[in-house]
C-alpha positions in Angstrom: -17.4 -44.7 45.0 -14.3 -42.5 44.9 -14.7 -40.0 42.8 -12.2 -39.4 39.4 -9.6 -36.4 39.3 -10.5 -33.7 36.9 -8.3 -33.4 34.4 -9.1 -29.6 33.4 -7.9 -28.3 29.9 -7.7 -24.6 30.3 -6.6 -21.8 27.9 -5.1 -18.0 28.7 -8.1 -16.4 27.9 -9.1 -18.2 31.9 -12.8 -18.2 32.9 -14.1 -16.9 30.0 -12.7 -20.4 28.1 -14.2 -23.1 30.2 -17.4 -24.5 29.8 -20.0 -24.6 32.4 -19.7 -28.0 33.3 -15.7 -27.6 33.6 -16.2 -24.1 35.6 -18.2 -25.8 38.1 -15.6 -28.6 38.9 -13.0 -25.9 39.1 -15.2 -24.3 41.4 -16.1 -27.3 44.0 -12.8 -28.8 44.1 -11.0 -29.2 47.5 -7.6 -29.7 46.2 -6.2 -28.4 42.5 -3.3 -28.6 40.7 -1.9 -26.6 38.2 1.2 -24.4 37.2 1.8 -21.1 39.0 0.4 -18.9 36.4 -2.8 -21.3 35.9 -3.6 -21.2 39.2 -3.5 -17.4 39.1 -6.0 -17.3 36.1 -8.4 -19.0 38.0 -7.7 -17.9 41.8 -11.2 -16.1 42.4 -12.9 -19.3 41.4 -11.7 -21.4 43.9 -13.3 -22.3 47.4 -12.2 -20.4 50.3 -10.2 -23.3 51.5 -9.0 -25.3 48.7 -5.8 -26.5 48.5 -3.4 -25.9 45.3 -0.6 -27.3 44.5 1.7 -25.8 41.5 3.1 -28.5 39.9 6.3 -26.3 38.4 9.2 -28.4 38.1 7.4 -30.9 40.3 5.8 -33.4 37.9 6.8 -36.5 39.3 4.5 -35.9 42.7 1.6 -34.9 41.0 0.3 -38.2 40.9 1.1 -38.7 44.6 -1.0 -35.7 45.2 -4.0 -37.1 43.6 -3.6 -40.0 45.1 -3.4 -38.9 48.8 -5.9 -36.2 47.8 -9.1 -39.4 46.2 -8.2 -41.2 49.4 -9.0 -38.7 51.7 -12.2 -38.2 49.7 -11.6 -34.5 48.3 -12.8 -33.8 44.8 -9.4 -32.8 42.8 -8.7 -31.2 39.7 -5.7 -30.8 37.8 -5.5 -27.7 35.1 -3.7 -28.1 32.4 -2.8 -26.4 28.6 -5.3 -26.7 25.9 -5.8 -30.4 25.1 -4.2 -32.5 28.0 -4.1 -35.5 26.1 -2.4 -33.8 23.3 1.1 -33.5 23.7 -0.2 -32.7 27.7 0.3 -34.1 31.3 -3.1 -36.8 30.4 -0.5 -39.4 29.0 1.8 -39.3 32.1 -0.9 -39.2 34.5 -2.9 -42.0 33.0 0.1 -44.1 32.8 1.0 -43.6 36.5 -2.4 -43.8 38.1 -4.9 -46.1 35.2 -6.8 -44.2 33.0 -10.0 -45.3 35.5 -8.2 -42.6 37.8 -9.1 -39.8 35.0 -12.1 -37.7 34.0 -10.4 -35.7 30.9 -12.5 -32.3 30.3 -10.3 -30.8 27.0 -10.4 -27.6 25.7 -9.1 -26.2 22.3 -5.4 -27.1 21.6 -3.1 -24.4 21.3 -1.8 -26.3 18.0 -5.3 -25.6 16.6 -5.7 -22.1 17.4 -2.3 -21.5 15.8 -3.2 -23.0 12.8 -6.7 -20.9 12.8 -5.0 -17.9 13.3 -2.9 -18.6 9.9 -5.6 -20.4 8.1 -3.7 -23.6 7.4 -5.6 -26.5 7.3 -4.1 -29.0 10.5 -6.3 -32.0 10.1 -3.5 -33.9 8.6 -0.5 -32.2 10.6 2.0 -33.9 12.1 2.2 -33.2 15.5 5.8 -33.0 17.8 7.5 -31.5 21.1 10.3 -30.2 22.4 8.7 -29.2 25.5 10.9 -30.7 27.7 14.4 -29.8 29.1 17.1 -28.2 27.9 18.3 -30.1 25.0 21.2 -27.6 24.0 22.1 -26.2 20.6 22.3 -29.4 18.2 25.4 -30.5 17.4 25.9 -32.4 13.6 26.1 -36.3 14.1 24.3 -36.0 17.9 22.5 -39.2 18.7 18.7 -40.1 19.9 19.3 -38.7 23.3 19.3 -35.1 22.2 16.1 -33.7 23.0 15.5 -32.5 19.1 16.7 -35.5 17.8 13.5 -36.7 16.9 11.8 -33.4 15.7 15.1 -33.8 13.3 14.4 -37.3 11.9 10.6 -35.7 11.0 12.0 -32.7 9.2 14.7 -34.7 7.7 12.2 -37.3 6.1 8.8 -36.1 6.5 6.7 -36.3 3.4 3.2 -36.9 2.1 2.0 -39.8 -0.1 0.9 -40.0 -3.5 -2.5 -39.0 -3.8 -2.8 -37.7 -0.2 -4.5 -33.9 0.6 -2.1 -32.6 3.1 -0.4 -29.5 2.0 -0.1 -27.9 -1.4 -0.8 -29.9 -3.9 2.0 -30.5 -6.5 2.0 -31.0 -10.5 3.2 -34.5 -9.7 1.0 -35.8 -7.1 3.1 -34.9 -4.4 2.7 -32.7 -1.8 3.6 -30.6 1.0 3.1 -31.5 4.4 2.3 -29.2 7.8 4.4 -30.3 11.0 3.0 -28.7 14.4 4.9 -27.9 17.3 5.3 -27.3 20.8 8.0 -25.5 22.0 10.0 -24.4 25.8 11.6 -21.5 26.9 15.2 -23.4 25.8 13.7 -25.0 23.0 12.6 -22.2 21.1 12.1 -21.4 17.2 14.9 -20.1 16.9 17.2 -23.0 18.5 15.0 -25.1 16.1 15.6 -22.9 12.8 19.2 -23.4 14.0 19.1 -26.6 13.8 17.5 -26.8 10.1 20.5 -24.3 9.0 23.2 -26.4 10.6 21.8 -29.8 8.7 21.4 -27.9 5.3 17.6 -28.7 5.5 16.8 -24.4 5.8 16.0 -24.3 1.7 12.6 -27.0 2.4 11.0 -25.5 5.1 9.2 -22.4 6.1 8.5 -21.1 9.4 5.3 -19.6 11.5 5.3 -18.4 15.2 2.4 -17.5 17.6 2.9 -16.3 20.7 1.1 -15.7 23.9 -2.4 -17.2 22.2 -5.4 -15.8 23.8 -3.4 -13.4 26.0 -3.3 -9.5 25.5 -0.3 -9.3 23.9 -0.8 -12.6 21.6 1.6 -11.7 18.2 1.5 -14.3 15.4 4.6 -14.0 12.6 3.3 -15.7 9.9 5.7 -16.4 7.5 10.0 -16.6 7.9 12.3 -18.2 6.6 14.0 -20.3 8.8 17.5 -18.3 8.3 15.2 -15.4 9.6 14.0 -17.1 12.2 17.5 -18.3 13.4 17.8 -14.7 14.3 14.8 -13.7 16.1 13.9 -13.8 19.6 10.3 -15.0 20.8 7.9 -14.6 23.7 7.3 -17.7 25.4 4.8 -19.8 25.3 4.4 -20.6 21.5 3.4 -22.4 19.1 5.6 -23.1 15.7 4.1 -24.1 12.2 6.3 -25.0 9.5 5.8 -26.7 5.9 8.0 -27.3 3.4 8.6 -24.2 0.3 7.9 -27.4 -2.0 6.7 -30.8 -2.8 9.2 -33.5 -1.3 10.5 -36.5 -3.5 11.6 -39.7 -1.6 14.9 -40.2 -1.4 16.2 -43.2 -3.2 17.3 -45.1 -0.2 20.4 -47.5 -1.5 22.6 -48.6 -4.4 23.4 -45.0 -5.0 26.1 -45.0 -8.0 30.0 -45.0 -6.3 30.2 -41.8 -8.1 27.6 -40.0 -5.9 30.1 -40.8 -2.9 33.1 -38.2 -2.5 36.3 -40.9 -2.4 39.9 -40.3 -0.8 42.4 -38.7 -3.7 44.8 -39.9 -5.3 43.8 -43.1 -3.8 40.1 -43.4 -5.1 38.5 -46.8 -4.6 38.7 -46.6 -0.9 34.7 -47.3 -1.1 32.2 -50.6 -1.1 31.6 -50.9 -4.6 27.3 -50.9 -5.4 27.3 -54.2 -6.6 29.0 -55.6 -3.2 27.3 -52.8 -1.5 23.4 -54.2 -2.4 24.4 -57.1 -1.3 25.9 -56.9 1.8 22.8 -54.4 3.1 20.3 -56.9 2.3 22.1 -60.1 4.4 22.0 -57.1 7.2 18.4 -57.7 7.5 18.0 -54.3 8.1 14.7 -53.0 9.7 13.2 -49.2 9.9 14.3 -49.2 13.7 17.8 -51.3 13.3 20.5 -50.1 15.4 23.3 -50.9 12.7 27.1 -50.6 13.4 29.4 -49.4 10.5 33.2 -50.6 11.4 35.8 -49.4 9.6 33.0 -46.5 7.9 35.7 -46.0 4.9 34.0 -43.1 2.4 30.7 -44.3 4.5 28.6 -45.5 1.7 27.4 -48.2 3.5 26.7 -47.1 6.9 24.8 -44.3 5.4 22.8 -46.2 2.9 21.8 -48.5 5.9 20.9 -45.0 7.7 18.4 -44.3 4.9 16.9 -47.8 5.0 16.7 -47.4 8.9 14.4 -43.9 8.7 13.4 -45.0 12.7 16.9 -46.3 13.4 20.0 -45.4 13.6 23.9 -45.6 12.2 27.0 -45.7 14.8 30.1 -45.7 12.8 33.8 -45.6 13.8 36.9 -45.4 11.4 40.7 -44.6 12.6 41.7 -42.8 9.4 41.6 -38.9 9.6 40.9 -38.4 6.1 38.6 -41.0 5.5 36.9 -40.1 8.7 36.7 -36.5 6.9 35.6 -37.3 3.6 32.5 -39.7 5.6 31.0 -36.7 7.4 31.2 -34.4 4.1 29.0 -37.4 2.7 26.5 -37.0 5.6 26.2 -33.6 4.9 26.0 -34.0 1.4 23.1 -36.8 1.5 21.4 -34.9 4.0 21.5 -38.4 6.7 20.5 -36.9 10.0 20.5 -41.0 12.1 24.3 -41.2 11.5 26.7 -40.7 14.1 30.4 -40.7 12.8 33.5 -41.7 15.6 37.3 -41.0 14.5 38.8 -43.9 16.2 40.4 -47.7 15.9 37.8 -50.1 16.9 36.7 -51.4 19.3 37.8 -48.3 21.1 34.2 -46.3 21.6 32.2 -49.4 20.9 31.2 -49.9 24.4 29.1 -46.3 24.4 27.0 -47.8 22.0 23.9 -49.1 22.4 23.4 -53.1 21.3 23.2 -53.7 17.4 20.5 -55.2 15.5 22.9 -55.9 12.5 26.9 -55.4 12.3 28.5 -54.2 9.0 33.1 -54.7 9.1 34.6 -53.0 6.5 38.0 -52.3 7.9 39.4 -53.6 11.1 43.1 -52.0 11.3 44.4 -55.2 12.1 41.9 -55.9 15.6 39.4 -58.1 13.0 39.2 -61.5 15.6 39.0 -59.2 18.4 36.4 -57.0 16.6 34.1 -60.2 15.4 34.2 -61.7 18.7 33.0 -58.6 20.5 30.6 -58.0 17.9 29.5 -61.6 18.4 28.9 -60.5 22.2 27.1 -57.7 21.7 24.9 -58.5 18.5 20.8 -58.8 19.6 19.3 -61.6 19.1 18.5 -62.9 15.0 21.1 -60.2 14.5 23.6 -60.1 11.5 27.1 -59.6 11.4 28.4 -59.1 7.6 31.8 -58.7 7.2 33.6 -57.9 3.8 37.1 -59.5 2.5 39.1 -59.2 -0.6 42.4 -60.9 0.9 42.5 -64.5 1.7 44.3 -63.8 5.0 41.2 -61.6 6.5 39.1 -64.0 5.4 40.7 -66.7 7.3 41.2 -64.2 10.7 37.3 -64.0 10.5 36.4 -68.0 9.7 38.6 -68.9 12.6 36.5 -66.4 15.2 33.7 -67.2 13.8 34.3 -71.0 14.9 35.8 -70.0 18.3 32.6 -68.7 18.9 30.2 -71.2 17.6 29.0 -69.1 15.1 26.7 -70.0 12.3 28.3 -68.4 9.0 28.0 -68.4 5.1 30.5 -66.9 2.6 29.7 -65.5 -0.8 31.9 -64.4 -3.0 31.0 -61.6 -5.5 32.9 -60.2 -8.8 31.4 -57.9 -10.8 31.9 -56.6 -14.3 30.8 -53.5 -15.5 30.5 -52.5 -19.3 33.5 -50.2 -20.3 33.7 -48.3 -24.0 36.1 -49.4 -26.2 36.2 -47.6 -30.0 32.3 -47.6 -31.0 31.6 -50.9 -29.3 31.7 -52.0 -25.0 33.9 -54.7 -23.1 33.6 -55.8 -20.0 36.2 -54.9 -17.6 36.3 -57.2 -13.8 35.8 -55.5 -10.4 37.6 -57.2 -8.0 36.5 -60.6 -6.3 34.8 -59.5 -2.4 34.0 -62.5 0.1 31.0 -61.5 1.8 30.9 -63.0 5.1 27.9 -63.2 7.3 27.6 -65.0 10.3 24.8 -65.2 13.6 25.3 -66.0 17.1 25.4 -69.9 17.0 22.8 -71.8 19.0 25.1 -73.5 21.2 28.8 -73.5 21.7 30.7 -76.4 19.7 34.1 -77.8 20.3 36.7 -76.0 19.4 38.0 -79.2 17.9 35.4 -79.9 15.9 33.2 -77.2 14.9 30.1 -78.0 13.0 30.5 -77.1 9.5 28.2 -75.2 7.0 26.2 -76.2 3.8 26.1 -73.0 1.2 23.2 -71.3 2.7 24.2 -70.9 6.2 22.3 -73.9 7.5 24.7 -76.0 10.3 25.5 -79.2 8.6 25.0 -82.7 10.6 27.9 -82.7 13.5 30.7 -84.9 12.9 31.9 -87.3 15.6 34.4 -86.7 17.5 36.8 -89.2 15.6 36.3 -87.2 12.9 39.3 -85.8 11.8 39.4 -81.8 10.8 38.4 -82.0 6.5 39.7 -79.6 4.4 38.7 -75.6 5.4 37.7 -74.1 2.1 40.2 -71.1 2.7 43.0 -73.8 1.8 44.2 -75.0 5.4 45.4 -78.4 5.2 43.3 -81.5 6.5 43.9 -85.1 7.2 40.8 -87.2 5.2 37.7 -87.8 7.7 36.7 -91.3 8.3 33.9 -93.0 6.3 32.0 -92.9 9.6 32.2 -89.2 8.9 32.4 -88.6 5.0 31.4 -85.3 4.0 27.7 -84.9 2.5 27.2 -83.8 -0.4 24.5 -81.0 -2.0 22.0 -81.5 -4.7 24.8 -80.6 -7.1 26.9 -83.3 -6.6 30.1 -81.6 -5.5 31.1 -81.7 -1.8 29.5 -79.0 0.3 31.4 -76.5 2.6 
């Protein structure tokens, strides 16, 4: 039976961290792998005629090494950092050659020595890496493919439960969490610290750094700020603790007050009132991954509400006004919304960067709105939502008529609120304007275009006329010829004809 590759986890401190069962497969090994300065650590412990391989920049044929290397019957070991399956090469290697292939010997984690240097508790840590390439300096609005995108989304929403032990405990229950992570030579502290200054998030979190752990020169920094550490260089490789200065409250996630949004002067109102708001995010059916589009983002109240109900999603708005454009991204910054990525532009231009959406939001289409809803249409997953809002009957009736072209399945509601307004020692109320809420789903199957099956009040498709039928009265006012009795329309449980 061929034997299983080592898979080695090894510290700086070399021989002297490696137990004796570890040492002696380092020692009989034929072939080993490991990075240049690993492989140094442990050179007078290899046979006279072993074969090493430093894996560098060379990732990808490690597993081809070990694979040529079991067939031919030499006993191979791979070194890596600390814990392998922790952050480590033991993930990629498993997943490329079956975990069968693996015999994983870990040693002490960097992360945990860290935290024992400083004392913090790490059983309930939350553990992330940037150990990767380059990602660059973040850049305000930058998407999931930049390498500290994810490290952001933690930072930006990380907190503890109620009752939970991680941290500092609060007066209210709350508490304090401890993130762990691994850094590069790009990614380093201070590109990090950078980061939480350029986001506004420096004020919640504190900073810790150990360097070089185990080796002569090891330095652990145990508590800055992050605007100090923005500013400080650091010896490579390290480790980086941070927690938060206090206990975090939850954000309340939508039907912020209209108020709380910074609106275009002298022409406030350019914004989706709460009332129409609350609706129109729950017929998105938004989940905590959704991809969401935000069309015409306006003031942004929306797309950044959905952004907050979408903590493992994300928000890809677009809106052709300057100002408004402007006034959306001083609204990010304000709310703190890190999975919000702003476009100045005229839909659809930009649209086809974007990755597929799990729900569509149309606030504003500059005059493109059947173009825009039959693109959307095209591009919208599967079970996706497409909600569109209207407060003139000519939009309305731009929408309704793509909608049919594409054998769509749609529903309108129409909302007016009315809020309570003072008047002398008593309150009035005082009518928001009327919003058609439009939502519609990619249809089944494609009808004719001259007779489209209609829709009862919930969205349901209504039984298909024949063909004979003649076109009955659209409930946006177009004139219709009478359908035939052999075609009469149905009615609903109320009574009254159904649309």
């Amino acid at each position: 039976m061929t034997e299983p590759c080592r898979l080695i986890g090894v510290l700086d401190n070399g021989v002297e961290g490696l137990s004796a069962q570890a040492l002696r497969h380092v020692q009989e090994a034929d072939v080993v792998i490991g990075g240049q300065r690993t492989l140094a650590l442990f050179a007078a412990q290899l046979r006279p005629h072993a074969q090493t391989h430093d894996l560098g920049a060379r990732l990808t044929h490690v597993p081809g090494w070990i694979e040529q290397a079991r067939a031919a019957g030499h006993k191979t070991v791979v070194l890596a950092t600390g814990d392998p399956l922790c952050h480590g090469i033991g993930k990629y290697l498993s997943d490329k050659l079956g975990r069968d292939t693996l015999a994983v010997l870990p040693n002490v984690s960097t992360l945990q020595l860290a935290a024992a240097r400083l004392c913090l508790p790490w059983q309930d840590a939350a553990i992330y890496s940037v150990h990767s390439k380059d990602a660059g300096e973040w850049t305000p609005g930058a998407g999931p493919e930049h390498g500290l995108y994810a490290l952001l989304q933690a930072l930006s929403h990380h907190h503890s439960p109620m009752g939970s032990r991680r941290g500092t405990q609060a007066t209210d229950g709350l508490v304090a969490p401890l993130i762990g992570l691994f850094t590069s030579p790009e990614n380093t502290p201070a590109r990090v610290a950078r980061m939480l200054l350029t986001e506004g998030l420096d004020a919640h979190w504190r900073m810790a750094v150990v360097e070089k752990i185990l080796q002569a020169d090891e330095r652990v920094v145990p508590d800055l700020s992050i605007a100090q550490a923005a500013q400080q260089d650091f010896a490579d490789p390290n480790i980086v603790l941070l927690w938060r200065t206090a206990a975090h409250r939850p954000e309340v996630r939508f039907g912020l007050a209209d108020e709380s949004y910074l609106q275009r002067k002298p022409e406030k109102g350019l914004i989706t009132k709460r009332e129409v708001r609350a609706v129109s995010l729950a017929r998105l059916q938004l989940r905590a991954d959704s991809i969401v589009w935000d069309i015409g983002a306006g003031s942004g109240a929306v797309g950044l509400e959905a952004a907050r109900l979408c903590p493992d999603g994300h928000v890809y708005a677009v809106e052709k006004n300057v100002d408004d454009a402007a006034i959306a991204r001083k609204n990010r910054e304000r709310l703190h919304v890190t999975n919000y990525t702003l476009t100045h532009a005229k839909a659809p231009q930009g649209l086809e960067a974007w990755p597929d959406p799990d729900a569509i939001f149309i606030g504003g289409s500059g005059g493109e709105l059947q173009e825009l809803v039959r693109l959307c249409l095209q591009r919208l997953k599967p079970d996706g939502w497409l909600v569109m809002n209207f407060v003139t009957l000519e939009n309305q009736a731009d929408a309704l008529t793509a909608l049919k072209t594409c054998g769509a399945m749609w529903d309108v509601t129409q909302i007016q609120a009315a809020r309570s307004q003072p008047i002398l020692h008593m309150h009035r109320l005082a009518a928001e304007n009327p919003v058609w809420v439009v939502c519609a789903q990619k249809g089944a199957t494609r009808p004719s275009l001259a007779c489209a099956p209609r829709l009862d009040p919930i969205g349901e498709s209504a039984t298909r006329p024949s063909v004979a039928c003649a076109p009955r009265l659209d409930p946006i006012g177009e004139s219709a010829t009478r359908p035939s009795v052999a075609c009469a329309p149905r009615l609903d449980p109320t009574g009254e004809e159904a649309l």
